[in-house]
PDB file as gemmi writes it, atoms N, CA and C in Angstrom:
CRYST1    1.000    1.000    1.000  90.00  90.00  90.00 P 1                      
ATOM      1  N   UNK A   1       0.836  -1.191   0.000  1.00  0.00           N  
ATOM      2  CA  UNK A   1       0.000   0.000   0.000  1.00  0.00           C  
ATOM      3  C   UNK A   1       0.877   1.249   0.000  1.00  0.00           C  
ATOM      4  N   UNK A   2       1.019   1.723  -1.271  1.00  0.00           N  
ATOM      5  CA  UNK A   2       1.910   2.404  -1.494  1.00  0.00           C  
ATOM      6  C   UNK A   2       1.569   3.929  -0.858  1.00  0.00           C  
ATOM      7  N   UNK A   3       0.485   4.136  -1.146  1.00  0.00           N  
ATOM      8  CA  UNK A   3      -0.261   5.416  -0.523  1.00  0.00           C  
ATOM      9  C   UNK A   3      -0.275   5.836   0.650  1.00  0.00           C  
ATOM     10  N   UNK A   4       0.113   4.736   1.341  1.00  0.00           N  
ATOM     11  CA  UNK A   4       0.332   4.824   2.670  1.00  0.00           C  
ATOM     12  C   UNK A   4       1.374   5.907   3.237  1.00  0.00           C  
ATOM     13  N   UNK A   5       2.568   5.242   2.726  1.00  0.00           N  
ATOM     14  CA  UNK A   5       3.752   6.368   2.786  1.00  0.00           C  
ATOM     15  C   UNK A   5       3.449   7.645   2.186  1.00  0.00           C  
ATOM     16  N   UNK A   6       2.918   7.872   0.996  1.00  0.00           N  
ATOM     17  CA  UNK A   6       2.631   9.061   0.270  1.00  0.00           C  
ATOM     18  C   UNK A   6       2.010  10.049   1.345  1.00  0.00           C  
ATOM     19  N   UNK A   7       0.868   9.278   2.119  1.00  0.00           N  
ATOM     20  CA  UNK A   7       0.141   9.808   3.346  1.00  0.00           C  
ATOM     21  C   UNK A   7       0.982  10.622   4.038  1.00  0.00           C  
ATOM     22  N   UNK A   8       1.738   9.553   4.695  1.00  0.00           N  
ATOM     23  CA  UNK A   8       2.088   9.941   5.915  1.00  0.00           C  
ATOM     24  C   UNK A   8       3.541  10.904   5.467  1.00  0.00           C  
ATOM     25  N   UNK A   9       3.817  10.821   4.460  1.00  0.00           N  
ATOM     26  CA  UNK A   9       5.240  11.910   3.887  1.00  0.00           C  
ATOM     27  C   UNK A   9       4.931  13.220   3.619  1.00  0.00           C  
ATOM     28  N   UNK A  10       3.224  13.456   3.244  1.00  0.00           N  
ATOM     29  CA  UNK A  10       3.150  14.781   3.169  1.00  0.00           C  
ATOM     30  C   UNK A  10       1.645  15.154   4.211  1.00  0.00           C  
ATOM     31  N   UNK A  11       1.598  14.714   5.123  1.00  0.00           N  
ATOM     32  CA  UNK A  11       1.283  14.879   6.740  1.00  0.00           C  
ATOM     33  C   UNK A  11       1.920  16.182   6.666  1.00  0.00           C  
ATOM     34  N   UNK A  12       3.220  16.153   7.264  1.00  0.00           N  
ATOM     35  CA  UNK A  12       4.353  17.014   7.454  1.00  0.00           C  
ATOM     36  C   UNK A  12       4.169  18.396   6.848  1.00  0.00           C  
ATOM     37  N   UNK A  13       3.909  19.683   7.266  1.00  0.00           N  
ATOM     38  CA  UNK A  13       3.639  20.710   6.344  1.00  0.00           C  
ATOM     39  C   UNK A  13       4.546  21.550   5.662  1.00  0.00           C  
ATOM     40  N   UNK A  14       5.471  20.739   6.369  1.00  0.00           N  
ATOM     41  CA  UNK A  14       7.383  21.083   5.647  1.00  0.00           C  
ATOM     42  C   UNK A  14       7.627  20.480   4.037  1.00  0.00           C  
ATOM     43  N   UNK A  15       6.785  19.206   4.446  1.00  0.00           N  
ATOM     44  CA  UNK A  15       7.103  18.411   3.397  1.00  0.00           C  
ATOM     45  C   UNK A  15       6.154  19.125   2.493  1.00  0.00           C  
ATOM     46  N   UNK A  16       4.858  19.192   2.926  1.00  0.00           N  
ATOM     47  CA  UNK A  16       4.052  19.847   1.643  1.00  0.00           C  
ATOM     48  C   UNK A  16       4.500  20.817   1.088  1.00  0.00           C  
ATOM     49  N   UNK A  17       5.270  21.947   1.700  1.00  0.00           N  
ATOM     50  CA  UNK A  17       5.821  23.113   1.057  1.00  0.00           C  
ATOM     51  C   UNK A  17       6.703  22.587   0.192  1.00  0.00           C  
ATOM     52  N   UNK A  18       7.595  21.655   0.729  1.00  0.00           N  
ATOM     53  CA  UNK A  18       8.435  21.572  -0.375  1.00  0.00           C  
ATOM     54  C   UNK A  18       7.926  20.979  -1.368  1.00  0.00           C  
ATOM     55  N   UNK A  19       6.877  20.104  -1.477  1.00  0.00           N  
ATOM     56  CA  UNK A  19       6.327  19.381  -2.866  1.00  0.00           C  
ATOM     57  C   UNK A  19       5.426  20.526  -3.734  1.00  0.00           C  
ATOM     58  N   UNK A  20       4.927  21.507  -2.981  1.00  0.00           N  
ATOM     59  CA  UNK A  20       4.448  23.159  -3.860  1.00  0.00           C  
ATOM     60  C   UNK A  20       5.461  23.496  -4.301  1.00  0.00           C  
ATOM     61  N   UNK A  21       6.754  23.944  -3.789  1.00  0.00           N  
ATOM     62  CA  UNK A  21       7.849  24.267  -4.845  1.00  0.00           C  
ATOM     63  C   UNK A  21       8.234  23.935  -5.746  1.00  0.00           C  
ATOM     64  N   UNK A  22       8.299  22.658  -5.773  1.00  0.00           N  
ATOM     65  CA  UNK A  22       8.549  21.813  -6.978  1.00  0.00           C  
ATOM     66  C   UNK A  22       7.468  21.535  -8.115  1.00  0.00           C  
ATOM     67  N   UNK A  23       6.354  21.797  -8.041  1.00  0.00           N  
ATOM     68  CA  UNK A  23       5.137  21.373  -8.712  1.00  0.00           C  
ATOM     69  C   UNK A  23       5.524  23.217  -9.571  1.00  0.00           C  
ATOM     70  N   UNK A  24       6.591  24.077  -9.086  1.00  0.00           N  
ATOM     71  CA  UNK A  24       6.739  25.007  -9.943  1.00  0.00           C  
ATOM     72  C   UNK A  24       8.300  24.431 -11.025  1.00  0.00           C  
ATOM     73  N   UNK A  25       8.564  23.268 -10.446  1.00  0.00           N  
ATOM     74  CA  UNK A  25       9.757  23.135 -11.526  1.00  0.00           C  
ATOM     75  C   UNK A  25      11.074  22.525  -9.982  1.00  0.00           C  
ATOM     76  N   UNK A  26      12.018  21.721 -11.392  1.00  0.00           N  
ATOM     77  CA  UNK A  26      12.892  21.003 -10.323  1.00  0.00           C  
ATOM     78  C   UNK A  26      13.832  22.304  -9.685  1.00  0.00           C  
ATOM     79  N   UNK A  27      14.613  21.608  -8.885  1.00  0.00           N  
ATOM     80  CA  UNK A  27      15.128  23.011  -7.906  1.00  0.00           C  
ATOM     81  C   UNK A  27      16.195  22.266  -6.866  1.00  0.00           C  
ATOM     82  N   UNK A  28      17.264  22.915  -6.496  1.00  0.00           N  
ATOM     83  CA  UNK A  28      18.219  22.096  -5.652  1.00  0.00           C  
ATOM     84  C   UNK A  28      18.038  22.174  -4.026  1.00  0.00           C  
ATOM     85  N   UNK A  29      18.617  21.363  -3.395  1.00  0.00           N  
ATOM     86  CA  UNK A  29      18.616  21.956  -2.031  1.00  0.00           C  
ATOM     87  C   UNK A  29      18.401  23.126  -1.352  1.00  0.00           C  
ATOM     88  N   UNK A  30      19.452  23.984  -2.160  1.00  0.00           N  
ATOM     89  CA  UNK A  30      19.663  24.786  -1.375  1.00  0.00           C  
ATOM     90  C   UNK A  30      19.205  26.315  -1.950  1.00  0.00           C  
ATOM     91  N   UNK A  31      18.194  25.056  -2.834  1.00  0.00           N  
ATOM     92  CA  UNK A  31      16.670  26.547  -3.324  1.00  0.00           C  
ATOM     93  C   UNK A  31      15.761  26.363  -2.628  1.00  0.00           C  
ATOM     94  N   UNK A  32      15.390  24.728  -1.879  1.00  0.00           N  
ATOM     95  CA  UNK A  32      14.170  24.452  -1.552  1.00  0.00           C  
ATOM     96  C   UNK A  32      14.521  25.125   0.031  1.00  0.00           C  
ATOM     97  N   UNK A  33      15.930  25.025   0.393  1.00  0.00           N  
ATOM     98  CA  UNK A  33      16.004  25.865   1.787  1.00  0.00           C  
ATOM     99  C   UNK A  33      15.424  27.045   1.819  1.00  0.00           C  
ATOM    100  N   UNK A  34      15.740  27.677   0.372  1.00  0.00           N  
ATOM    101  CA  UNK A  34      14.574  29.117   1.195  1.00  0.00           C  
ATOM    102  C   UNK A  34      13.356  29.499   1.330  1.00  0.00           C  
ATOM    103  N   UNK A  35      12.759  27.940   1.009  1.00  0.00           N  
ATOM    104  CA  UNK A  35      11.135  27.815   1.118  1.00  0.00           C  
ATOM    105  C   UNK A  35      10.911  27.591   2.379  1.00  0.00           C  
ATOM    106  N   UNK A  36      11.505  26.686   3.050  1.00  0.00           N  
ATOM    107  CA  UNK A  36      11.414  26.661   4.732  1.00  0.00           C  
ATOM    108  C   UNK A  36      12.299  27.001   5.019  1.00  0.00           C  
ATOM    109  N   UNK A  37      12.140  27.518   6.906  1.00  0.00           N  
ATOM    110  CA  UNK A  37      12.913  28.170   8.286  1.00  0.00           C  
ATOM    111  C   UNK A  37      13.515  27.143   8.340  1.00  0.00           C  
ATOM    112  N   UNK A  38      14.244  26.268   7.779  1.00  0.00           N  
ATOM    113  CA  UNK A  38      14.711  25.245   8.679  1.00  0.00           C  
ATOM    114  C   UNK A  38      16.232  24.740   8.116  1.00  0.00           C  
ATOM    115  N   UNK A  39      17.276  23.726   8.784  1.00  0.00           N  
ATOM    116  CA  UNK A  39      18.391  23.955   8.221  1.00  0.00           C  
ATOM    117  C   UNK A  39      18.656  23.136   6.933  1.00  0.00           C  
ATOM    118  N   UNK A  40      19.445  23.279   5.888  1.00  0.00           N  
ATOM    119  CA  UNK A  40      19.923  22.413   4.715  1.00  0.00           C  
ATOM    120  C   UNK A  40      19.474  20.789   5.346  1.00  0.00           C  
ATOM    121  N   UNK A  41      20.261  20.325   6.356  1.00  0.00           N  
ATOM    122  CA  UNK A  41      20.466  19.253   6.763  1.00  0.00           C  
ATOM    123  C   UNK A  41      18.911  18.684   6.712  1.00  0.00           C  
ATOM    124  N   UNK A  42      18.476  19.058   7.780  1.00  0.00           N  
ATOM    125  CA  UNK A  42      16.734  18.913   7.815  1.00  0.00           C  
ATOM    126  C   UNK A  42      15.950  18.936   6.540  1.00  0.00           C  
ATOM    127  N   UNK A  43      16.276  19.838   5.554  1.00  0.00           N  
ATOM    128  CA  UNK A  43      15.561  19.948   4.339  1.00  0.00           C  
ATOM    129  C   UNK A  43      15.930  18.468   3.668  1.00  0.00           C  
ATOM    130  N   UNK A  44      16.889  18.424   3.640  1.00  0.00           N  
ATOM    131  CA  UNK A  44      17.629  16.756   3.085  1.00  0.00           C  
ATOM    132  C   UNK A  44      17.107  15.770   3.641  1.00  0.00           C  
ATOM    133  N   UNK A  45      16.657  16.003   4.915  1.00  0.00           N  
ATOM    134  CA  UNK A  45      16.036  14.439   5.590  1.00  0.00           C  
ATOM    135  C   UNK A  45      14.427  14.154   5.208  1.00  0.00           C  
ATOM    136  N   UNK A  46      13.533  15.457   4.966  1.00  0.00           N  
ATOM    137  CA  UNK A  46      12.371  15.844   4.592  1.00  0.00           C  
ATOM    138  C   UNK A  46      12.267  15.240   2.990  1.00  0.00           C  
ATOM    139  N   UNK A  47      13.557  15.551   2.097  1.00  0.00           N  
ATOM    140  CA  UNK A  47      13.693  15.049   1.205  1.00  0.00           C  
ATOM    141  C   UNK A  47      13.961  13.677   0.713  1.00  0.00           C  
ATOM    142  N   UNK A  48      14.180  13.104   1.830  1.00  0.00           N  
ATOM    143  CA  UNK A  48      14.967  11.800   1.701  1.00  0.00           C  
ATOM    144  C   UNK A  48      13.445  10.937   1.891  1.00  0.00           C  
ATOM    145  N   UNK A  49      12.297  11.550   3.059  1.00  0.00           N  
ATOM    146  CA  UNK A  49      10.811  11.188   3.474  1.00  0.00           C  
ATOM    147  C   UNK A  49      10.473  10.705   1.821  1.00  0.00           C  
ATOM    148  N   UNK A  50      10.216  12.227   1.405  1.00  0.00           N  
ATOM    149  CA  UNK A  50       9.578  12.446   0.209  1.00  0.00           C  
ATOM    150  C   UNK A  50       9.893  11.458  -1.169  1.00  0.00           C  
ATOM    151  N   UNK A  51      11.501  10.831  -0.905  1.00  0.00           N  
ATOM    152  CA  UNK A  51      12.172  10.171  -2.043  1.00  0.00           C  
ATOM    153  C   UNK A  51      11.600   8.795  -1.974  1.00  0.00           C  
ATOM    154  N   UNK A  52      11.474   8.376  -0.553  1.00  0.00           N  
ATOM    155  CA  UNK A  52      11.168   6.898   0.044  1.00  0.00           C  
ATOM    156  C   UNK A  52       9.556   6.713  -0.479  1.00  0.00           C  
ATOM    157  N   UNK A  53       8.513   7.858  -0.294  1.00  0.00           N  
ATOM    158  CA  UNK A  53       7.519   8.067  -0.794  1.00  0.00           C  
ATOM    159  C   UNK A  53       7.652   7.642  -2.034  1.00  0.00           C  
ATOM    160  N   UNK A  54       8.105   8.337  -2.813  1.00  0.00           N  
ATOM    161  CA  UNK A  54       8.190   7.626  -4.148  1.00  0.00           C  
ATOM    162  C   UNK A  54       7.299   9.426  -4.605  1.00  0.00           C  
ATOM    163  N   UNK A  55       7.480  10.299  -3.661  1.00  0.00           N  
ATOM    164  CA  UNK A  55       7.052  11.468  -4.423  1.00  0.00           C  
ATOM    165  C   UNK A  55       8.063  11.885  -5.245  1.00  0.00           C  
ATOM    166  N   UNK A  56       9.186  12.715  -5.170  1.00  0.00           N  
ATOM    167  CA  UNK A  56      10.595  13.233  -5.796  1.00  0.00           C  
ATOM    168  C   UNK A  56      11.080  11.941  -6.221  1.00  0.00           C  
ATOM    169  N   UNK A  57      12.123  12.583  -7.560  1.00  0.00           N  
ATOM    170  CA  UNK A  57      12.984  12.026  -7.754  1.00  0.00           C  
ATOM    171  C   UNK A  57      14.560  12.754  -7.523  1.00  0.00           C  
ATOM    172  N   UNK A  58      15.486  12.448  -7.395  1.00  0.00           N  
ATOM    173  CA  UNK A  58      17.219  13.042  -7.440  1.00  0.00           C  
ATOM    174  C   UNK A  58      17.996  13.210  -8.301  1.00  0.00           C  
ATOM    175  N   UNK A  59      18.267  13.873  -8.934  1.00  0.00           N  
ATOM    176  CA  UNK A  59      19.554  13.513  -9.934  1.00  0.00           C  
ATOM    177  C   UNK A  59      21.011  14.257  -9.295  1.00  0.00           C  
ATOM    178  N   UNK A  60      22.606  14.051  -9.801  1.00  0.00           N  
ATOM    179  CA  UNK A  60      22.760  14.911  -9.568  1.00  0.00           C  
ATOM    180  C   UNK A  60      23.330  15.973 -11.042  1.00  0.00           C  
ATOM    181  N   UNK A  61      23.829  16.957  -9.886  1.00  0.00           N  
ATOM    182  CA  UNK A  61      23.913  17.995 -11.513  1.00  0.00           C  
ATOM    183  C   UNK A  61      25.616  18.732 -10.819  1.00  0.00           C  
ATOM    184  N   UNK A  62      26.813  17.972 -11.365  1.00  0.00           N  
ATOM    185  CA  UNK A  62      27.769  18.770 -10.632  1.00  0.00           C  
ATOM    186  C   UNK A  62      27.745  18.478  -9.288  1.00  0.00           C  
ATOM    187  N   UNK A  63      27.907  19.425  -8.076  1.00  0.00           N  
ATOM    188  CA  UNK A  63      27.910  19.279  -6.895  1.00  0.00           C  
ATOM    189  C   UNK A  63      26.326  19.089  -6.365  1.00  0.00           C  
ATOM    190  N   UNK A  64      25.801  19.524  -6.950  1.00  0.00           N  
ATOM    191  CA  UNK A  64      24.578  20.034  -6.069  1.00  0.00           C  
ATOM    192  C   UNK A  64      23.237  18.521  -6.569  1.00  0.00           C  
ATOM    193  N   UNK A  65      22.686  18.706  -6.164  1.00  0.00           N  
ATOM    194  CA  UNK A  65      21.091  17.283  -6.005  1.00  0.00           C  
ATOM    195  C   UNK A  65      19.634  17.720  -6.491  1.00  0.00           C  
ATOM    196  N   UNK A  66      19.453  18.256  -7.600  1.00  0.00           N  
ATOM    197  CA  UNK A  66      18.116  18.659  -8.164  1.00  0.00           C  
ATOM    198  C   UNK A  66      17.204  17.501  -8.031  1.00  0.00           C  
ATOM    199  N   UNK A  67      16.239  18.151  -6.955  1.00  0.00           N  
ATOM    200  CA  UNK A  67      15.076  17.456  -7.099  1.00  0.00           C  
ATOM    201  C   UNK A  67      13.715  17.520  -8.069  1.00  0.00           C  
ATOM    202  N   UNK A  68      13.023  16.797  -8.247  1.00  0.00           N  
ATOM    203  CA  UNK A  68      11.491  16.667  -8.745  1.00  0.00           C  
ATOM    204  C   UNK A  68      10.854  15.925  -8.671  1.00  0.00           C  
ATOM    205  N   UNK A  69       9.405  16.557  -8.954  1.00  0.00           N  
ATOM    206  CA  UNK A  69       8.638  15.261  -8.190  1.00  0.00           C  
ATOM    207  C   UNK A  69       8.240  14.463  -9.273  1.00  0.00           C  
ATOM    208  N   UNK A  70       7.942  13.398  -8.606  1.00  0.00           N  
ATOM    209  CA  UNK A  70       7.597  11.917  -9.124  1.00  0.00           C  
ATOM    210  C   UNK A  70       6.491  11.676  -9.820  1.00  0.00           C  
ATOM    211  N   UNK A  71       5.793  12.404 -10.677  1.00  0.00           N  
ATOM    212  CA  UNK A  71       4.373  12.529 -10.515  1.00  0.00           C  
ATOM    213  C   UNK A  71       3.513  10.735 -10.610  1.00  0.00           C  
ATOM    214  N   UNK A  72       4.370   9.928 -11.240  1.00  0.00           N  
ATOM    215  CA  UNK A  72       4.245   8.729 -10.821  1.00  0.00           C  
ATOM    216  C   UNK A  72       3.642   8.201  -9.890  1.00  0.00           C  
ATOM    217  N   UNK A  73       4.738   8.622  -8.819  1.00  0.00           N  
ATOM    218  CA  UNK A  73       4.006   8.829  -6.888  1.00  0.00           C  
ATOM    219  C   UNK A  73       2.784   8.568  -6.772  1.00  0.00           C  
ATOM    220  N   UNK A  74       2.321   9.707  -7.134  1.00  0.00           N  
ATOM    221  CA  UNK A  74       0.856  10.089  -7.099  1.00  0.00           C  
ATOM    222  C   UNK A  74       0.019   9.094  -7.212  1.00  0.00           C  
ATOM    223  N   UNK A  75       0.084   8.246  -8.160  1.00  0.00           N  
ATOM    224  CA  UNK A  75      -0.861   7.093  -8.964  1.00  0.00           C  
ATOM    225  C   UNK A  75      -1.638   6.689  -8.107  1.00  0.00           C  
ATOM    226  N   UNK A  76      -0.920   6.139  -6.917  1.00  0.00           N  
ATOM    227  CA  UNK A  76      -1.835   4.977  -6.101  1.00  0.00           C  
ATOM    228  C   UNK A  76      -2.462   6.161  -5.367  1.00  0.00           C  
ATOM    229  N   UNK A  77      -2.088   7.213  -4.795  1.00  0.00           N  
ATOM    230  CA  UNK A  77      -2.699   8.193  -3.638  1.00  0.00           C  
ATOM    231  C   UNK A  77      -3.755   8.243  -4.197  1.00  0.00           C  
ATOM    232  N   UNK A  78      -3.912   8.789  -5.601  1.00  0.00           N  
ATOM    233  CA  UNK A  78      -4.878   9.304  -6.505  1.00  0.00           C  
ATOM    234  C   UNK A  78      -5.989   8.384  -6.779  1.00  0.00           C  
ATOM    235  N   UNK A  79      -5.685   7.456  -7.003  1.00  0.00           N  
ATOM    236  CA  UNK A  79      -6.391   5.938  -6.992  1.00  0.00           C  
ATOM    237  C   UNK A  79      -7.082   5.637  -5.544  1.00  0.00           C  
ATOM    238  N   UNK A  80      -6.315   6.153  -4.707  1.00  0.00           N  
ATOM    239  CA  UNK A  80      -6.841   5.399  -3.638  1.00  0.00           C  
ATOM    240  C   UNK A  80      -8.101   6.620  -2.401  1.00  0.00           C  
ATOM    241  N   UNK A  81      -7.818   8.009  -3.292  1.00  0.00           N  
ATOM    242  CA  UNK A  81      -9.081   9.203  -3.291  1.00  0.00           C  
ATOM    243  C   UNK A  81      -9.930   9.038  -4.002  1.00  0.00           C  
ATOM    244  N   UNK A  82      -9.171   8.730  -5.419  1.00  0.00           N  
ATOM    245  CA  UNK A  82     -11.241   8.423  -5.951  1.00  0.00           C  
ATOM    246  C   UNK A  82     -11.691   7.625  -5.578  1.00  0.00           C  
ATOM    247  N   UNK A  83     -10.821   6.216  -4.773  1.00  0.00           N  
ATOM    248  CA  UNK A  83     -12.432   5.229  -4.484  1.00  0.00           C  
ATOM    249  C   UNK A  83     -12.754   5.542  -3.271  1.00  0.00           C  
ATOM    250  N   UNK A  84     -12.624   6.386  -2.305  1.00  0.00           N  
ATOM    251  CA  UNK A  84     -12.970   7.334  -0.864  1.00  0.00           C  
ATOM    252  C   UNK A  84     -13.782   7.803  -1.823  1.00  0.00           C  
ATOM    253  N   UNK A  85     -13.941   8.866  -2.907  1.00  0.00           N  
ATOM    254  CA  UNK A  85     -14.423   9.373  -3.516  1.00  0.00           C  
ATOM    255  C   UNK A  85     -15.927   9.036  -3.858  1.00  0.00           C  
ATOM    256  N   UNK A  86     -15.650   7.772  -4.232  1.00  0.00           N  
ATOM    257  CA  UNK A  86     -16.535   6.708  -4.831  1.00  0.00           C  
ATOM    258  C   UNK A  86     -17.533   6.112  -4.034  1.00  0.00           C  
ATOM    259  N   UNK A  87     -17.022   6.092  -2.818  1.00  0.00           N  
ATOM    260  CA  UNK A  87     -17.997   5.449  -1.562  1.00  0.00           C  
ATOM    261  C   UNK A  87     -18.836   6.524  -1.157  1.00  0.00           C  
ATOM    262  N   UNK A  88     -18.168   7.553  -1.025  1.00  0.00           N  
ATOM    263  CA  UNK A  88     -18.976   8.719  -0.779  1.00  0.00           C  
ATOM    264  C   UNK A  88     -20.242   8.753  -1.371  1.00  0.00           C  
ATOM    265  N   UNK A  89     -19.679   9.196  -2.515  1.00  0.00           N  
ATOM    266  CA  UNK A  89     -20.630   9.344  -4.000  1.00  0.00           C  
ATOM    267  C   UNK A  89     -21.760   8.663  -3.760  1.00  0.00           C  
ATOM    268  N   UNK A  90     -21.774   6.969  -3.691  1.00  0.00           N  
ATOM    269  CA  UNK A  90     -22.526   6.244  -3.278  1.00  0.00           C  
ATOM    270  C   UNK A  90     -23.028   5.984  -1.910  1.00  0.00           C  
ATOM    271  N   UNK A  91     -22.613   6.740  -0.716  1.00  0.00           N  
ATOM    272  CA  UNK A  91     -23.454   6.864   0.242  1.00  0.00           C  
ATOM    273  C   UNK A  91     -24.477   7.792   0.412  1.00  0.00           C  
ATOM    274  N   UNK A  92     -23.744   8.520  -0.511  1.00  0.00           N  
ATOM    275  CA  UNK A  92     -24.657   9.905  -0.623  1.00  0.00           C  
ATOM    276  C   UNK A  92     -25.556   9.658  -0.878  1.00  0.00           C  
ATOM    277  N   UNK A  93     -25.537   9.135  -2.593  1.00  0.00           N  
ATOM    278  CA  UNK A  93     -26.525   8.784  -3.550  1.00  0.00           C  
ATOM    279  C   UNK A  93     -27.832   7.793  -2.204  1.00  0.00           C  
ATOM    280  N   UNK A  94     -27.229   6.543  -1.592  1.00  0.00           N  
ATOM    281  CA  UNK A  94     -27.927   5.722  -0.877  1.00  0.00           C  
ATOM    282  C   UNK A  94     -28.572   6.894   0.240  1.00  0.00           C  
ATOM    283  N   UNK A  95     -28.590   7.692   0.472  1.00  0.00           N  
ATOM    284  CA  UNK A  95     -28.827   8.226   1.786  1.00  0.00           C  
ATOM    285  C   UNK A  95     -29.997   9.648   1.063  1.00  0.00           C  
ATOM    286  N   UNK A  96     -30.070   9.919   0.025  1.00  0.00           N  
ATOM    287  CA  UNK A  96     -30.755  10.622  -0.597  1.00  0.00           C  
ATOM    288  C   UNK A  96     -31.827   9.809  -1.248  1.00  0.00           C  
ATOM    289  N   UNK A  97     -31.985   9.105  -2.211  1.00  0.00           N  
ATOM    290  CA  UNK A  97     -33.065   7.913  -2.178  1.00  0.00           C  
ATOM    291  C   UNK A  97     -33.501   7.484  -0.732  1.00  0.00           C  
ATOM    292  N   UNK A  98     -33.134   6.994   0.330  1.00  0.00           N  
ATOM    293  CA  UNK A  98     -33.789   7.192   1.714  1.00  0.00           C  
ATOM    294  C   UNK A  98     -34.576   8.088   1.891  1.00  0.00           C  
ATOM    295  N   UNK A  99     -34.417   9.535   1.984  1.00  0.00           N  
ATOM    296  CA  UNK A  99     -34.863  10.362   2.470  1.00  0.00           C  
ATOM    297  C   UNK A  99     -35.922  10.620   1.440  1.00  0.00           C  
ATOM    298  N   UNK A 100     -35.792  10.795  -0.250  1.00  0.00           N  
ATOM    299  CA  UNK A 100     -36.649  10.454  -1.067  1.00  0.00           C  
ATOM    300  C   UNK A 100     -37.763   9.375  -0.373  1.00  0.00           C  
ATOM    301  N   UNK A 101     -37.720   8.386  -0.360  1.00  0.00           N  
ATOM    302  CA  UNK A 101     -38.710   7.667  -0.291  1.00  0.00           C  
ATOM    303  C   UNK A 101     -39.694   7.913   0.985  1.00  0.00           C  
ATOM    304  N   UNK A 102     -38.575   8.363   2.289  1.00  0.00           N  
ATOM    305  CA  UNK A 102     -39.501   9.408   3.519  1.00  0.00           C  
ATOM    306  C   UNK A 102     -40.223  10.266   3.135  1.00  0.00           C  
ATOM    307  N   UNK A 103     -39.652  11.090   2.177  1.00  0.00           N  
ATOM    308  CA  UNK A 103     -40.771  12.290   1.601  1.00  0.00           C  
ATOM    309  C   UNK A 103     -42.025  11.942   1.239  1.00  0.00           C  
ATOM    310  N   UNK A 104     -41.622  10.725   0.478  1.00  0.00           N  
ATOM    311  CA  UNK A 104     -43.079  10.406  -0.294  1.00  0.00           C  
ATOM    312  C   UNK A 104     -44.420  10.035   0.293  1.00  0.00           C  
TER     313      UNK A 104                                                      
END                                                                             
């Protein structure tokens, strides 16, 4: 359950910032540092969350570690909202025919 991790990696509202930065384009460390208060080191471990997720990917470029995201990642999260989605939909639907048929 891949979504699982996806979950719980962008819980974190550190982590979400940094996956908004990137959804503007890949970017290195020590660009995504000036999106958060927090140190290089920490940004790297947030990143490392996000890599295990299967959100970002790494390359490197020279010295430095350009990240981006995975949009891959996404698949199962996405998959696994529309059928939340889906139950809804259909409780709804079930719970409105109920009340339909009270009316009547």
């Amino acid at each position: 359950m891949t979504y699982i991790h996806c979950i719980e990696a962008l819980a974190d509202p550190t982590r979400r910032a940094l996956i908004e930065r990137l959804q503007q384009g890949p970017c290195s460390v020590g660009e995504l540092n000036q999106v958060v208060a927090i140190s290089q080191p920490a940004v790297s471990q947030h990143l490392a969350v996000l890599k295990a997720a299967n959100l970002v990917t790494v390359r490197k470029a020279g010295a430095k570690r350009i990240y981006s995201l995975a949009p891959e990642g996404l698949v199962e999260l996405r998959r696994y909202i529309e059928n939340l989605w889906d139950d809804v939909l259909a409780a709804f639907q079930q719970a409105a025919e109920i009340q339909n048929k009270g009316d009547q």
